[in-house]
C-alpha positions in Angstrom: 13.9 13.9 14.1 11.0 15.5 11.9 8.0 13.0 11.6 5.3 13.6 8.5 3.1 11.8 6.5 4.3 7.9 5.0 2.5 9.2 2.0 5.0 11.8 1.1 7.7 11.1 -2.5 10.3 13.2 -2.3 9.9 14.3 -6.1 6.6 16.1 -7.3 7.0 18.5 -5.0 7.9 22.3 -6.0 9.3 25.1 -3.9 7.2 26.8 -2.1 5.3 29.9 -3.9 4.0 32.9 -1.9 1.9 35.4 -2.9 1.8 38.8 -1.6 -0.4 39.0 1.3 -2.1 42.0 3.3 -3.1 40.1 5.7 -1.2 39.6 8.9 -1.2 35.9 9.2 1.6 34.0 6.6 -0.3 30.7 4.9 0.0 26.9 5.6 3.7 25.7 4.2 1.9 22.9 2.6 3.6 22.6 -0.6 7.5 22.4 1.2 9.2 19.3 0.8 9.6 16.5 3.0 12.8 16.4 3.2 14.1 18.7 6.0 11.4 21.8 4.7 8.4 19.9 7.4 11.3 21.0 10.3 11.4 24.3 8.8 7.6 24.5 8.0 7.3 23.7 12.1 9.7 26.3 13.1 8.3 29.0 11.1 4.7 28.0 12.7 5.7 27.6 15.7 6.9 30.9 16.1 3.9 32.3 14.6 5.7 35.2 12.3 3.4 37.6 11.1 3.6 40.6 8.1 4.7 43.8 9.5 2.7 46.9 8.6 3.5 50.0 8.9 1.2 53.1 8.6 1.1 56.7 8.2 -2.1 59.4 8.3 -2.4 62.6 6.4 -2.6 65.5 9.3 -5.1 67.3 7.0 -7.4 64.6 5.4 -6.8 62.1 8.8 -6.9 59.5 5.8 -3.5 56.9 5.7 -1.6 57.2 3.3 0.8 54.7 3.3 1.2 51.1 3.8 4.4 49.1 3.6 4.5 45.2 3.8 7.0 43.2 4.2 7.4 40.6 1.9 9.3 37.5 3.3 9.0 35.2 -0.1 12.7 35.0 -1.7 14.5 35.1 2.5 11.7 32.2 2.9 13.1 30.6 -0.1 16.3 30.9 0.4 16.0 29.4 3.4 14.1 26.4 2.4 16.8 25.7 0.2 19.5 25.6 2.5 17.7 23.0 4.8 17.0 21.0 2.1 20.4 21.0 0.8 21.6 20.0 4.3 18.8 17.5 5.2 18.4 13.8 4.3 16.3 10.8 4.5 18.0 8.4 7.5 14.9 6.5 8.4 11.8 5.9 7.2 8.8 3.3 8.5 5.7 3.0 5.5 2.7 0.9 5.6 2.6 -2.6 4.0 -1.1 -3.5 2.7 -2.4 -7.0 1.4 -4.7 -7.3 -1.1 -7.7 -9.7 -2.2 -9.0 -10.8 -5.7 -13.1 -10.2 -6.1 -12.4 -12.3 -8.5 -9.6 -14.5 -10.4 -10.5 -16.2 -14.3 -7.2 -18.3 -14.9 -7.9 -18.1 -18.8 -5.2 -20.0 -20.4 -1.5 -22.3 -19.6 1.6 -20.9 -21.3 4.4 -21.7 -23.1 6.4 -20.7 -20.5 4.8 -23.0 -17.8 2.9 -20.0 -16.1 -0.9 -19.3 -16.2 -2.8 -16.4 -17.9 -5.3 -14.5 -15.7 -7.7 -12.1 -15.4 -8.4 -11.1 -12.0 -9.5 -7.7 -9.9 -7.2 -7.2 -7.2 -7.6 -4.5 -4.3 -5.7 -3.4 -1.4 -7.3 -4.1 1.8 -7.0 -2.3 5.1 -4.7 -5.3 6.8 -0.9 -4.6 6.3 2.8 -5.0 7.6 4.9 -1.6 9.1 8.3 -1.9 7.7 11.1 -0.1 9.1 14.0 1.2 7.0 16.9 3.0 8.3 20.1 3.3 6.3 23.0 1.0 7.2 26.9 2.1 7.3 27.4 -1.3 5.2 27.8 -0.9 1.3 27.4 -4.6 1.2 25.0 -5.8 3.1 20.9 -5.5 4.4 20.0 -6.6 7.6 16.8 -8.0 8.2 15.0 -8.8 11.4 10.9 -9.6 12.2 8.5 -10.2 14.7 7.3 -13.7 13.9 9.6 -17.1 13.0 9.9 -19.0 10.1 10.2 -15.2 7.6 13.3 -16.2 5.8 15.7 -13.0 6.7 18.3 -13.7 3.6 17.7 -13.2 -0.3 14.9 -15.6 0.0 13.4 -12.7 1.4 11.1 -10.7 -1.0 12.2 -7.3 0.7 16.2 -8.2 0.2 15.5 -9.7 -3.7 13.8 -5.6 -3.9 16.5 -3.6 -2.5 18.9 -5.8 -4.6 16.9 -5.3 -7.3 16.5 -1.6 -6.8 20.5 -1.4 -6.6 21.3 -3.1 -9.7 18.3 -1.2 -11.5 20.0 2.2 -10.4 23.3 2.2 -9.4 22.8 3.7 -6.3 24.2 1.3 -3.5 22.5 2.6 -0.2 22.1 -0.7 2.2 19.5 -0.9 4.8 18.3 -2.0 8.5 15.0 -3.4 8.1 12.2 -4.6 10.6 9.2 -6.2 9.3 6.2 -6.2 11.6 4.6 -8.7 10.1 0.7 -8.7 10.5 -0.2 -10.6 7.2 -0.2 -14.3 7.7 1.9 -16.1 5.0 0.6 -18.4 2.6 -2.7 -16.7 2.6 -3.7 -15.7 -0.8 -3.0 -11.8 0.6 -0.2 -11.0 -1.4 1.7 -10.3 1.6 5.5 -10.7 0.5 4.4 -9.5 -2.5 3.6 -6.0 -1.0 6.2 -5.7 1.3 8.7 -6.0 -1.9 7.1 -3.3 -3.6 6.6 -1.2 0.1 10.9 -1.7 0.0 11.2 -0.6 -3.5 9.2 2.5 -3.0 11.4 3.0 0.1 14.5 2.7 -1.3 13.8 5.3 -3.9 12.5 8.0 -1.3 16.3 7.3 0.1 18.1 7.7 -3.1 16.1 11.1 -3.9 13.6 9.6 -6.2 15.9 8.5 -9.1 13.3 6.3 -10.5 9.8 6.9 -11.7 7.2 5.1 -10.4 6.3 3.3 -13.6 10.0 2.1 -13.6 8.9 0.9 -10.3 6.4 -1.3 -11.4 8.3 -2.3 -14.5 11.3 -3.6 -12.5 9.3 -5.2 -10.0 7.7 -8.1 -12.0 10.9 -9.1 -12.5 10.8 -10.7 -9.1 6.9 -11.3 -8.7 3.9 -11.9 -10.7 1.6 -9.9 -7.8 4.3 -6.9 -7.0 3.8 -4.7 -9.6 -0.1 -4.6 -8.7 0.6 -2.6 -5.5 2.1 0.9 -7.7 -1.6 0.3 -8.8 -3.8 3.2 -7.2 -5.6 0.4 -5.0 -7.9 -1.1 -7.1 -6.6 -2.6 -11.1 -7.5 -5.2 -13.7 -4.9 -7.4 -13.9 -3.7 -9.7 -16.9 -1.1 -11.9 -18.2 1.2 -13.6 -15.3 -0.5 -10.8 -12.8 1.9 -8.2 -14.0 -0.3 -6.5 -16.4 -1.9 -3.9 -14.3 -4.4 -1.5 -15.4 -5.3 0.8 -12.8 -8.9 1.0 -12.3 -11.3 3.5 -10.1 -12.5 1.7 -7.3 -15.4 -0.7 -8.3 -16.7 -0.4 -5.0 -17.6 1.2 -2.0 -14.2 1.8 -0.3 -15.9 1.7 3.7 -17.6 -2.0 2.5 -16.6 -4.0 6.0 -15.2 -7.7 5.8 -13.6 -10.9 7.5 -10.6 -12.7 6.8 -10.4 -16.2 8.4 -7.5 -18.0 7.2 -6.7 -21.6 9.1 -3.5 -22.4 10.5 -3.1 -24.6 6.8 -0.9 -23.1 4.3 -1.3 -23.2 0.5 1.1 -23.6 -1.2 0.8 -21.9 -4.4 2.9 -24.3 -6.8 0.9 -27.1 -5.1 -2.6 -25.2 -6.1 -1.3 -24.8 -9.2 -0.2 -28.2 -10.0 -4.0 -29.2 -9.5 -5.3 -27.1 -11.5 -7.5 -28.2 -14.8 -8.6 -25.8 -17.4 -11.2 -28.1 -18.1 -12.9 -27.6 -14.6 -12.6 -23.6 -14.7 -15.4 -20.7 -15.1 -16.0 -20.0 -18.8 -17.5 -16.8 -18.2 -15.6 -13.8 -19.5 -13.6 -11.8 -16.8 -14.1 -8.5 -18.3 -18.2 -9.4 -17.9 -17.3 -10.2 -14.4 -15.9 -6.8 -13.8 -18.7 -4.8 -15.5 -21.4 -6.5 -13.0 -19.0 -5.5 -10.0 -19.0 -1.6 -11.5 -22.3 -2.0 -11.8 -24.0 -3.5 -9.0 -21.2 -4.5 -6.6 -20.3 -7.5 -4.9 -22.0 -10.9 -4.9 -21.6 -14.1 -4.5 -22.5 -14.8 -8.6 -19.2 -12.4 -9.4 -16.8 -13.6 -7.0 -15.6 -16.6 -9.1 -12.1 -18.3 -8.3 -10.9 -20.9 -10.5 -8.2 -21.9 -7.8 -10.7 -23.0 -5.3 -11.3 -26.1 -6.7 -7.2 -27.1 -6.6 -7.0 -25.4 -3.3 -9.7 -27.7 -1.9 -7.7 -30.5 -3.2 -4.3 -28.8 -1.3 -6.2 -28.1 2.0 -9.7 -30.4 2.2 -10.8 -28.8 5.3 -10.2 -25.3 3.0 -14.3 -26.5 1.5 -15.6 -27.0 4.5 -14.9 -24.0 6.3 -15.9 -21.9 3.2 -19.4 -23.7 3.1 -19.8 -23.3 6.7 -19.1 -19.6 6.7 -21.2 -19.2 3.9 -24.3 -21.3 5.5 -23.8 -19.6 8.7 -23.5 -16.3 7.2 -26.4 -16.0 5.1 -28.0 -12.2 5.4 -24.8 -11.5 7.2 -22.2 -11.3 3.7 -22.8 -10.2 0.3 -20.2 -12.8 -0.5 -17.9 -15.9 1.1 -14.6 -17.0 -1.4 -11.2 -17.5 -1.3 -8.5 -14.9 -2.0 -5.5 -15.7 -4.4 -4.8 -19.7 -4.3 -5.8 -19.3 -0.6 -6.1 -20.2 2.0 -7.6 -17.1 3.4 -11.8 -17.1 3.2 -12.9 -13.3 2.8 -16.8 -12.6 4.2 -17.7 -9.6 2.5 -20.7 -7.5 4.0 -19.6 -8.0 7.4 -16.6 -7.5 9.9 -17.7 -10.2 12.1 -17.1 -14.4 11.8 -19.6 -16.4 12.1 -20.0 -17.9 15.7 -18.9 -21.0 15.3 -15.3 -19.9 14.8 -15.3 -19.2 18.4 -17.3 -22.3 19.5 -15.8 -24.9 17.4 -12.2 -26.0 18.9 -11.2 -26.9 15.8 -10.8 -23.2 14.8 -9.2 -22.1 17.8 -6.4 -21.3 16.1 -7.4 -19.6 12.9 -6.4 -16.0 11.9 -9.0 -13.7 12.1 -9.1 -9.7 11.0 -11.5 -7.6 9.6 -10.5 -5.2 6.9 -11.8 -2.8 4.1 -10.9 -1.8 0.7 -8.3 1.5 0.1 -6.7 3.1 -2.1 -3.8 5.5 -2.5 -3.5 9.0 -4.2 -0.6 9.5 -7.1 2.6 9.6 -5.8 2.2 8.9 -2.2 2.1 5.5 -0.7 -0.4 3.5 1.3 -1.1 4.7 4.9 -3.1 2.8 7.6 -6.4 4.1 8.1 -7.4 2.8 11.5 -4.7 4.6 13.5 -2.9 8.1 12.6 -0.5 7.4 14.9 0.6 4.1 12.8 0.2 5.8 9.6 3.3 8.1 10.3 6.9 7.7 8.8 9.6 9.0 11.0 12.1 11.1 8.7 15.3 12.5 10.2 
């Protein structure tokens, strides 16, 4: 079994090229593909092959004269081939992130019953591990998790994917999944949402990459307003339903610390929703919002979220834990406001709650994390910052 980086996509990545060297030492096999080259790469390292040099010296002039170097490019080449002919993807575990909104501007109700909005998401630091390994089925997934009460059936936003990816593509690979599941549910995170896209980007890496990553995102708002966010590079300015993405640079400083508390109270988001009244949102213009965050990062005056109000209504005790963070907290975060349509209450400026979360029984049993904001680089996936060793896919 070769292990290498989650981050890896099986296309985008050309044979390896090798110049002629002189020197003794062959480069870094950086540039060979996941997909059985990283066994070779090790091999060939391992065993620490060197150029061979011969030499001869003019008996007159005591000068050399000659230098022959053997050149191990096209038997290199050949070689990668065959492996990755031979080699294939039969497990692979990837990094599921969440995400917050700095902000979210519900601008308008549609015809079709949903809500317009303008919003900045970002991937945070907190995430799910997913494990994939192909099944022997060609009929069905099997799904298993850490924690009860994760529907393990098509309800499941990881199933809806794969099935989705199947029917997109043709190809009709099934899988074993495990979902560590980190991310609390009904938190505002985007948690599901992220482990559907984290399944579609899996099930391509299986199938050799058949789809492009914009077909990706494309296909995926077919089954969520939030999924097609996460192909995003990390940090986007979303529209419509949510499924308008437009991939942004990150607005902010990517080691800024924060809190999540979320209480043991779900929101339901149809619920939020059903509360909702125009007349009571922001008017100010989301776009303005996002310049100020570019500008001169977060604060509480930007982080406006027209589904607190609703959520409130959903979850009472929602208000009162938000005003006592943010009382508590002052000096301590730039900012304290609900994610999504909650109920997770994001301190930014500091990775620490407030005291009274561990004093007060009545928060004994809230989640608590602290996280930061990443990003991802084109045509790799997210990987964990806070541990290498968790970061890692397993390949064999």
């Amino acid at each position: 079994m070769a292990s290498s980086s989650s981050q890896f996509l099986c296309a985008h990545n050309p044979k390896p090229h090798f110049n002629s060297y002189t020197n003794a030492t062959l480069p870094q096999f950086s540039s060979f593909k996941p997909n059985g080259s990283s066994s070779l790469r090790k091999k060939i390292q391992s065993s620490r092959i060197h150029l061979i040099r011969a030499t001869a010296s003019d008996s007159t002039t005591g000068r050399k004269q000659l230098e022959v170097v053997y050149d191990l490019e096209n038997k290199l080449n050949k070689l990668a081939d065959e492996v990755d002919r031979d080699a294939g993807i039969s497990r692979l575990t990837l990094f599921s992130p969440c995400k917050i909104n700095v902000f979210l501007r519900i601008t308008g109700k549609r015809a079709d019953g949903f809500h317009d909005l303008a919003s900045l998401f970002h991937v945070i630091s907190l995430g799910d591990k997913i494990k994939f390994s192909l099944s022997p089925s060609k009929s069905t997934d099997r799904l298993s998790t850490n924690v009860p009460g994760v529907p393990l059936d098509e309800r499941n936003l990881i199933i809806k994917a794969l099935n989705l990816f199947r029917k997109k593509t043709g190809v009709d690979n099934y899988f074993w999944i495990h979902l560590d599941k980190k991310v609390p549910t009904g938190a505002g995170l985007g948690g599901g949402s992220s482990n559907a896209a984290t399944a579609l980007w899996a099930a391509n890496q299986f199938s050799g990459c058949v789809a492009s990553e914009k077909d990706l995102q494309e296909w995926s708002g077919e089954i969520g307003s939030d999924i097609p966010f996460f192909f995003s590079h990390g940090a986007a300015y979303c529209t419509g339903r949510g499924e308008v993405v437009e991939d942004i640079p990150p607005p902010v400083p990517l080691d800024l610390p924060m809190v999540l508390i979320k209480p043991q109270e779900a929101c339901p988001t149809g619920e939020v929703y059903k509360r909702l009244r125009m007349n009571q949102t922001s008017q100010i213009d989301p776009l303005v919002l996002l310049e100020k965050i570019s500008k001169g990062g977060i604060s509480q005056d930007v982080c406006v979220n027209d589904l607190e109000p609703p959520a409130f209504e959903v979850v009472p005790s929602l208000k009162r834990l938000k005003q006592r963070i943010a009382a508590a907290g002052r000096g301590q975060y730039d900012a304290v406001f609900m994610s999504g349509s909650g109920s997770t209450i994001v301190g930014v400026g500091s990775p620490d709650p407030p005291q009274f979360v561990y004093d007060d029984d009545e928060y004994k049993n809230v989640f608590l994390s602290d996280a930061k904001f990443i990003t991802r680089s084109a045509h790799q996936w997210y990987s964990e910052p806070l541990s290498t060793d968790e970061s890692t896919c397993d390949v064999e």
